[in-house]
N, C-alpha and C positions, 0 to 999 in steps of 0.2 A: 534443569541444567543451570551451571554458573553463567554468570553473563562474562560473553570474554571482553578482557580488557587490556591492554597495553598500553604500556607508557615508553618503553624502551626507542633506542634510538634506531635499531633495526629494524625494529617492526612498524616503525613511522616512516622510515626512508629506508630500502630495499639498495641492494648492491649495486645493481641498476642503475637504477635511478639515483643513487651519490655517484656514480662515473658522470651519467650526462648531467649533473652539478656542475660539479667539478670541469669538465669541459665546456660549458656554458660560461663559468663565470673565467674560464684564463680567454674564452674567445671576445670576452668582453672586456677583459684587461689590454688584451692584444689589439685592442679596437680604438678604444683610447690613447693608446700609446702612440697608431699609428695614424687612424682618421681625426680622431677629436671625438664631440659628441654626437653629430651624426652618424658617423660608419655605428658609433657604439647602441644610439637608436635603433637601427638597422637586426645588431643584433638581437636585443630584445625582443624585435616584433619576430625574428625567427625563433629563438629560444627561447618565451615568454615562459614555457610550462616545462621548461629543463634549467631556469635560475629560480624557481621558485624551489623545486624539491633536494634543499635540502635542509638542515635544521635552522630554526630561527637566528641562534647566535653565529652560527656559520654564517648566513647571509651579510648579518650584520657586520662583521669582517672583512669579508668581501666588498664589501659596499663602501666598507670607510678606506678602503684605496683609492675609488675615485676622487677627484680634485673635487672639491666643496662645491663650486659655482657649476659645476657642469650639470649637477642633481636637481637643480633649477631651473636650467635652461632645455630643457627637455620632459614635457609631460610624462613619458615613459619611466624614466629613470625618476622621477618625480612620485609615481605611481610606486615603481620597485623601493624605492627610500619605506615608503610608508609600510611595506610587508617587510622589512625589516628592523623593523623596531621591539627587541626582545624586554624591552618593560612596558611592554602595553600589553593588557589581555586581549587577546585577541577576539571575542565574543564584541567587547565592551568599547574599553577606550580606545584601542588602535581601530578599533572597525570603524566607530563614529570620525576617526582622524582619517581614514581614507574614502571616506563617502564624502566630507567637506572637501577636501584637498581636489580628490575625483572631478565634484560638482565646481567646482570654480575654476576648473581647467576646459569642461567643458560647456562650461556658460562665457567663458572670455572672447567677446568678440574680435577679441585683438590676434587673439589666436587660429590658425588654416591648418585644425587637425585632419591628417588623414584620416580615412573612415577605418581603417584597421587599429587604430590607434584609439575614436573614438570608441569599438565594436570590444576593446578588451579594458575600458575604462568602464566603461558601462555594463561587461558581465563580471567585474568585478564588483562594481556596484552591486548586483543582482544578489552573489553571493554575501555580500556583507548584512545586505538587509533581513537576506534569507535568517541569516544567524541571528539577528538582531530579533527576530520574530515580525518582523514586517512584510506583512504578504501584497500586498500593495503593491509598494512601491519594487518590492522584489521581480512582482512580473513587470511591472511598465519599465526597469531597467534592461529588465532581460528582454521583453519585445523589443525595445530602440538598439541592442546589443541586435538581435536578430534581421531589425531592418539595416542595420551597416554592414551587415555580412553579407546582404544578397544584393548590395551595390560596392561592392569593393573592386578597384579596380585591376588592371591584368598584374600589374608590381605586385598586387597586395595578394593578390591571391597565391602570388609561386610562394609564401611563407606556410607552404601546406600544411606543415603540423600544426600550430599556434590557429591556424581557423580552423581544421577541425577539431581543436581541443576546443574552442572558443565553442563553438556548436555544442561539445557534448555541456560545457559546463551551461550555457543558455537552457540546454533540454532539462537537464537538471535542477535549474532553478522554475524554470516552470513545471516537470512533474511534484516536484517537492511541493508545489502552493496548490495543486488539484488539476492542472491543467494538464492531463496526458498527453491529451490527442495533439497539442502544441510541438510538448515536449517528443513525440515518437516522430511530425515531422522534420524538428529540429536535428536530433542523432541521425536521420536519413540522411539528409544535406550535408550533415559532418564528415558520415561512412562516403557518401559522393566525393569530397573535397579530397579523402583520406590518399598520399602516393608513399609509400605503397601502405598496406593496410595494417602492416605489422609495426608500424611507429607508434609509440605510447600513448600519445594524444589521440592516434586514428583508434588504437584497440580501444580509448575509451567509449566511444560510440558505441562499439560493439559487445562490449561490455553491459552498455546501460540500455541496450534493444533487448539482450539478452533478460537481463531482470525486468523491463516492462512488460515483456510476452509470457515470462514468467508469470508475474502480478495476475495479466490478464485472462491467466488459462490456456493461451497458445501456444501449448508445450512444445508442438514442432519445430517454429518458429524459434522460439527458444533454446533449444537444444541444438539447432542449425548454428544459431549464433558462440554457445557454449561451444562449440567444436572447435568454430574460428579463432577463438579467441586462445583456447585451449591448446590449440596447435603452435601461437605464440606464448604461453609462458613465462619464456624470460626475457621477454618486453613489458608485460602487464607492468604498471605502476602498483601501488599497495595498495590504493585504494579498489583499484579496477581487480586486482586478484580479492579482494574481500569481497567484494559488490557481486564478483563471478561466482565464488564460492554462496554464497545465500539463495542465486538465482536456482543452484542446483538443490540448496535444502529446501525452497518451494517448489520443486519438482518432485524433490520427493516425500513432501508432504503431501502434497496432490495424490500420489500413491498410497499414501499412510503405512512409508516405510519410514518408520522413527530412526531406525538402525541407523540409515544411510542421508539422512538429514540430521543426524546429531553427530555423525560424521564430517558433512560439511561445513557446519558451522563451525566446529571446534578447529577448523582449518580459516578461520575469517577471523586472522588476528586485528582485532577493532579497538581503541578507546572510544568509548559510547559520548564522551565529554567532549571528544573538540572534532572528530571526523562530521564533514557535511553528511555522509549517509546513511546517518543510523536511524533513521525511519526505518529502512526493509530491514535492516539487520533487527532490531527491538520486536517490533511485529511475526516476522520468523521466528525468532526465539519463543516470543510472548507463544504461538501456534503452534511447538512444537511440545510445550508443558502440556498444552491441553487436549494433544494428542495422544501423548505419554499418560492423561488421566489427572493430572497437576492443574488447572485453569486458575489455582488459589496462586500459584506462584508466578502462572506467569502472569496475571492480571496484576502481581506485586515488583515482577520486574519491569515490566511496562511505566507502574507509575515511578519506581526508582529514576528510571530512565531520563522519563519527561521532568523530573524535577531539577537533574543535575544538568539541563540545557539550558532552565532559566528562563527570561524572556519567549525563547523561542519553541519553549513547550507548551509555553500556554497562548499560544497564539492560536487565532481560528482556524488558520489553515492547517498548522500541528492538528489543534482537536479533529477538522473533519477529517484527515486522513486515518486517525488511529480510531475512531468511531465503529468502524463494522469491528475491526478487533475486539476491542474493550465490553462492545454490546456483548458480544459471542461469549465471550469469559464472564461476565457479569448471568450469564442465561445459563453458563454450566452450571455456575456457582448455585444457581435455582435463584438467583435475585431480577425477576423479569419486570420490577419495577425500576429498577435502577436502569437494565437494559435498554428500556423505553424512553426514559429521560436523557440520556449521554444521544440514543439516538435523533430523539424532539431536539436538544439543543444544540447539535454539533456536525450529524452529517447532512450530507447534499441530497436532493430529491430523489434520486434513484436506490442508494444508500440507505435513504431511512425507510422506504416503501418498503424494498426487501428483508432489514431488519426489525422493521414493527411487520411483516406478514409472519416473519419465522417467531416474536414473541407471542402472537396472536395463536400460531397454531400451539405453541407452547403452553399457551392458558386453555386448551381446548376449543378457540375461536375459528373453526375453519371458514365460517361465513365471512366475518373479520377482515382475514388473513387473505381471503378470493377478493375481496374490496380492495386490498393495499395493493395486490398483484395485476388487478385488471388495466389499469393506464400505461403499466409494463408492457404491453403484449406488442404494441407499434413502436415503443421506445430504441433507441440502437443502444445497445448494451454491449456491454465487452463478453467474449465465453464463458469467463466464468462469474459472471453477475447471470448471465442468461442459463447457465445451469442450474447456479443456484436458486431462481426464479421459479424452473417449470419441477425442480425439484419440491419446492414448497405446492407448487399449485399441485402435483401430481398426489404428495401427499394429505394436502386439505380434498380435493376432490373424494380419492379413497376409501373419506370417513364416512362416505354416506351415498355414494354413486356406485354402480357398474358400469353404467352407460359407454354406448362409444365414444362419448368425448374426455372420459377416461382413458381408455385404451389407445386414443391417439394422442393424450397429454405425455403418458408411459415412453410411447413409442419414442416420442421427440426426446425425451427424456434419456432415454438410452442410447440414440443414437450422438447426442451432445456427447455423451460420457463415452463410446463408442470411439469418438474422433479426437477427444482432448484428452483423454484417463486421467479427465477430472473425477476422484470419489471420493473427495472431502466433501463436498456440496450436498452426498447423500451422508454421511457420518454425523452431518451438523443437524438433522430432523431430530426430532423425540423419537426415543426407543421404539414406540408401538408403531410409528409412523414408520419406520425406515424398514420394519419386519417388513409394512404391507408393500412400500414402495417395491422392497427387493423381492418378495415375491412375486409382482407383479411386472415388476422387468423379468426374473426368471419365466415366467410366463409366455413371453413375449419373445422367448429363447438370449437375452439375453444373462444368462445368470452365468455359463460357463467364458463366455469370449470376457465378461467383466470382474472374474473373481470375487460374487458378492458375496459370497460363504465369510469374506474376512472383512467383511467392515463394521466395525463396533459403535452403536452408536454416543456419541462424544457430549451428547445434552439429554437428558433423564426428563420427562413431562412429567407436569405439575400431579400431583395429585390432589381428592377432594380435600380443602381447609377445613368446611363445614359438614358435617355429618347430615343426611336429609332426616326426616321424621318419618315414621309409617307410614304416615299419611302421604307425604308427599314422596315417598318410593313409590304406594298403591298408584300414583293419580301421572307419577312419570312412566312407568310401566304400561298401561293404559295407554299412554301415549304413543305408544309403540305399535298398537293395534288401530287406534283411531282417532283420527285428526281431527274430528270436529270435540267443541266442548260438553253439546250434547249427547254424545254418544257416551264420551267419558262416566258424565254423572249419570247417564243409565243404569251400565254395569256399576258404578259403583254404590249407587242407588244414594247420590246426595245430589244438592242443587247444581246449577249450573254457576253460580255466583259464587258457592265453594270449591269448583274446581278452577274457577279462574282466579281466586285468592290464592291457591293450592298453586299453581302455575307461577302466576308472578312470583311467591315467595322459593319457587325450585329455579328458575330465570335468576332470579339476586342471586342466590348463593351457589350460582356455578359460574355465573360472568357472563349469561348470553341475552340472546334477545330474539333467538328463533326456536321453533321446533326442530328443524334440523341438527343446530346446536347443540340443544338438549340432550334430545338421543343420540349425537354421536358419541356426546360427555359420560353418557352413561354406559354406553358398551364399552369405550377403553378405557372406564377406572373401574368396571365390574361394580356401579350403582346398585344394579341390581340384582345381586348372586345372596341370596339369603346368608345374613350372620346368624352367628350363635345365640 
């Protein structure tokens, strides 16, 4: 699919949201006129996030009707000066012009900022840095924004929309650097402050619970929130209707309904170049080619993506986020060397365990692959990291167990899938893997309540590079009969020092280092089914 993109003025600023423009900035003309620049401060801290939306040069217009010297004597307006400056790029030189400006207002000891004043200098800050590619300093703003909001006092809090908008944008600046678990209790706090809940600022909250329960597999959850949010509408700002829109096409990725996720998204009008959230939206897309059978193209709109953000694509936080993506696409493509590297350099520890077990079991490592997965098992994982988990471990087990601790890895296995209708997590095994996995949940009677009949597997296993020799077909065949090495050169009637030369050199050219290994390599690439 195309990547969508907008530049138009509607599709940046919604009907909506140019009314409460527009009414924000005559309530702040009328404020000046009649208080001076306090009443007109006042305004601000109530409308902070309805005089931001509307176009840059708008603002600017707006803004050069106040009196000169008033834009000065109030850090807010000081603050607003700076986001409307339409010759400054906004990524670059106005962002670095309102981090300075920001930081010297709240380092001036001369100055008795209020904490609401402080709380939206400072997630501003968050923001800017975020764009900047600085992940750093992006959380440690967005925590001090966090810590102002939860001592603001009783004045500061009746500006209900502006702190819960304040809250969602905090959440966001910290899920955007890796910090979920922050960021999920941050949108709670916001949806708390939210009266009533259909104000633009409060839906964004709800909006952005909505796409991290998405993210995390909690489709309920999710879809609780999509309803809310849904049932408002013609409140949503544009960005909250775009970010709504994606939470649905990873839902219904989760299904591997392409139909109805390439639906969604074609309704998430985005410029990929200057909105804060085109991480889910790049990644959706990217998951949707490679569901569609494309992983060449979306692994190319991915890196389009990250290139045309600059600084802030190549920043560590960018990489570890888009890491399990890019590995997953890189392992369709059958490049599980590359996979393993973006994973080694770029994602977090739970991240790369799961995706070096899924290249492991890719290369035929199911030993490997039980090694990456075992420190998993006490870890707190989100649903769908933990699906994907016991999905990998159920499938490495498979290759060479019956045992009951099969049978109970299954069961867990389908009961996850069961409660979340999570079936991407099985779609992403190798082909032979996901037959046995579905079989084996079929087994377990899960095959009808889960629709496994339709899941296609989305990553193809390696097959053999190296061709074995006679010999070392005879001496792995054998192996299938008897473990020890004496027994081997019995039957085969050679030394024991040849079958163990014979061993090692079938160990090199298949990637393992156990007998189990071995034979499982050889029954799902048919090693041993006599050629021609």
């Amino acid at each position: 699919m195309e990547r969508a993109e907008s530049t138009t003025e509607e599709h940046a600023t919604g009907r909506g949201e140019r009314t409460l423009f527009d009414q924000a900035w005559s309530e702040l003309d009328d404020a000046l006129a009649s208080g001076g620049p306090d009443a007109a401060a006042e305004v601000v801290r109530r409308r902070w996030f309805d005089l931001l939306a509307g176009p840059v040069p708008d603002r600017a217009t707006a803004l050069r009707r106040l009196p000169p010297g008033t834009v000065s004597e109030r850090p807010l307006l000081t603050l607003l000066a700076g986001h409307t400056d339409p010759s400054a790029h906004p990524h670059r030189t106005g962002g670095l012009r309102r981090v300075g400006d920001s930081a010297a207002l709240l380092g001036d000891p001369d100055r008795d900022l209020r904490r609401i004043d402080r709380a939206i200098l400072l997630s501003d800050q968050a923001q800017v840095h975020l764009a900047l590619g600085r992940a750093q300093s992006a959380v440690a703003a967005a925590r001090g924004a966090a810590t102002e909001l939860e001592h603001l006092s009783a004045d500061d809090r009746r500006n209900a929309d502006t702190v819960s908008g304040l809250h969602a944008h905090v959440g966001t600046s910290l899920l955007y650097t890796g910090n979920s678990g922050e960021a999920l209790a941050a949108f709670e706090r916001g949806l708390a402050h939210a009266h009533p809940v259909a104000s633009g600022s409060s839906l964004g909250n709800v909006v952005m619970l909505a796409l991290l329960h998405a993210r995390n597999g909690d489709s309920g959850e999710a879809r609780e929130h999509i309803r809310t949010a849904r049932a408002h509408t013609p409140q949503l700002r544009h960005d909250d209707a775009m970010l709504l829109s994606v939470a649905e096409a990873i839902l219904a990725l989760d299904d591997l309904d392409q139909d109805a996720a390439r639906e969604h998204l074609a309704d998430a009008a985005v410029d990929l170049r200057t909105t804060p959230h085109w991480m889910p939206y790049a990644v959706t897309a990217a998951t949707l080619e490679l569901v569609c059978g494309h992983p060449g193209r979306g692994l190319a709109h991915l890196d389009q993506t990250i290139g045309a953000r600059g600084p802030e694509g190549r920043s560590a936080a960018v990489r570890a986020a888009l890491a399990t993506a890019r590995a997953v696409l890189e392992l369709a493509l059958g490049h599980p060397e590359s996979a393993e590297a973006v994973l080694e350099r770029d994602a977090g520890e739970i991240e790369k365990r799961i995706g070096s077990a899924r290249v492991q079991l890719f290369l035929g490592r199911h030993g490997a692959a039980l090694q990456h997965l075992r420190p998993l098992a006490n870890a707190v994982l989100s649903t769908r990291r933990r699906a994907e988990a016991v999905a990998l471990e159920a499938a490495a087990l498979l290759r060479f167990s019956n045992e009951d601790r099969v049978t109970s890895v299954v069961d867990h296995l389908g009961a996850i899938i069961e409660r979340s209708g999570l079936l991407l997590p099985l779609a992403l095994l190798p082909a032979a893997d996901l037959a046995r996995v579905t079989h084996a949940l079929a087994a377990l009677g899960y095959g009808e309540t889960l629709a496994l009949d339709r899941i296609i597997a989305l990553v193809r296993g390696k097959g053999p590079d190296i061709p074995l020799t006679p010999r070392e077909t005879a001496v792995l065949a054998t192996l299938l009969q008897h473990p020890s090495h004496s027994a081997i050169a019995a039957q085969l009637n050679v030394s024991v020092n040849t079958v163990k030369s014979q061993l090692r050199s079938v160990y090199r050219k298949l990637g393992v280092s156990t007998r189990d290994e071995a034979i499982a390599i050889a029954l799902d690439r048919h090693l041993l089914v006599e050629r021609e």
